[in-house]
N, C-alpha and C positions, 0 to 999 in steps of 0.2 A: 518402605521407602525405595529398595528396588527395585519392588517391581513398577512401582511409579514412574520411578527415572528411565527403565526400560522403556515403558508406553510409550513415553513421551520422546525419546531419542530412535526408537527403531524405526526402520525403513517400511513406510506404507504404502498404498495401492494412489499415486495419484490423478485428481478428481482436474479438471479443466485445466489441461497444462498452460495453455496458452494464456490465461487470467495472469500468473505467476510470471510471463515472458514479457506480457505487456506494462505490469507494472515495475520490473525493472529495466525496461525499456522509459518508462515515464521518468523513472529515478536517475537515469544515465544525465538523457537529456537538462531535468531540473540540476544535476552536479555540473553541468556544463556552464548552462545560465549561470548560475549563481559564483562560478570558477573564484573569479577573483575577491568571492567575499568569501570564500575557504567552505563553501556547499557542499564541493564534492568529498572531503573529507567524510562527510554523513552520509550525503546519497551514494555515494558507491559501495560502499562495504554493504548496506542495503541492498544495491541490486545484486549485491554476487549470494547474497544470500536468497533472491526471489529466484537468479537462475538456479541456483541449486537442489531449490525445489522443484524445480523440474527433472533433472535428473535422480535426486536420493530428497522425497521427501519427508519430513518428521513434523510431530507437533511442534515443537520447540521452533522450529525455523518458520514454521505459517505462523503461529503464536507473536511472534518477534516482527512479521512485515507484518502482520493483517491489525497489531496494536498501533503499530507505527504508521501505517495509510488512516487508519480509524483517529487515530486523537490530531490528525494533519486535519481531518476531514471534521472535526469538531473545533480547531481552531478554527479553520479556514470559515468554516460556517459562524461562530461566534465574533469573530472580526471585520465581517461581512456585516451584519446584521448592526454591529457598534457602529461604524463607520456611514451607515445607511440615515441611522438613527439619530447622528451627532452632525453629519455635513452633507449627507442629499447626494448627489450626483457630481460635488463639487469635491468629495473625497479625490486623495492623491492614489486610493488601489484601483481606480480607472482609468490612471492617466497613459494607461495605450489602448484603454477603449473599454466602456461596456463590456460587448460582446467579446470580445477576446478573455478578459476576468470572469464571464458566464460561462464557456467554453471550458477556462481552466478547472473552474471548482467542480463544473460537470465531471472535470474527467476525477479529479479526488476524489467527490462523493462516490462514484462508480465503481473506482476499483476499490475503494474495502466491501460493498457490497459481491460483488463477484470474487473476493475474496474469502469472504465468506460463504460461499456458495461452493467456494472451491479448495475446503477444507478434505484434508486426504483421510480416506480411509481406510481401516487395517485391511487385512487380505482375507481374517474372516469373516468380515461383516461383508463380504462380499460375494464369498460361497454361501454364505446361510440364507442367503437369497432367494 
């Protein structure tokens, strides 16, 4: 069990910092939006944990955003898909446009992909190279 929780809390070699910067960069923004309906209370403590991957990464802290972009990115997709299904084009989640809710989900889908992409790894597996 130690040596588990080690793993998973030590400081590892990280993999695309900039993946990590942009999604809480996304996160700031979406706590801002959503401000007066109490968002930022969720997105922000999120983004200070995507910046902190950049500086001291751990499984624990990718594990914690890359679940949390990922099950956004499966709602977002699943109520997308309801809404299409149930009222057409006449849904209220386009009511500032199509393209603009295309543009949005693009960027959800994206970043747990490149999230995943940009999973850190130990500092051996990177000499054994």
């Amino acid at each position: 069990m130690k040596l588990i929780l080690k793993k998973i809390f030590q400081r590892m070699n990280p993999k695309l910092s900039g993946v990590y910067g942009l999604a809480g960069i996304v996160l700031i923004l979406l706590g801002l939006f959503g401000f007066s309906y109490g968002a930022a209370f969720f997105f922000w403590p999120l983004a200070v944990i995507c910046f902190s991957l950049i500086v001291y990464p751990t499984l624990f802290c990718w594990g914690i955003v890359t679940g949390a972009f990922s099950a956004a990115a499966i709602t977002y997709i699943g109520f997308t898909i309801f809404e299409l299904t149930t009222k057409g084009q006449e849904s209220t989640i386009f009511s500032d446009g199509i393209l603009v809710y295309l543009i949005y989900i693009t960027i959800i889908i994206l970043i747990p992909i490149g999230l995943f992409m940009a999973k850190p790894s130990t500092f051996k597996e990177i000499t054994e190279r």
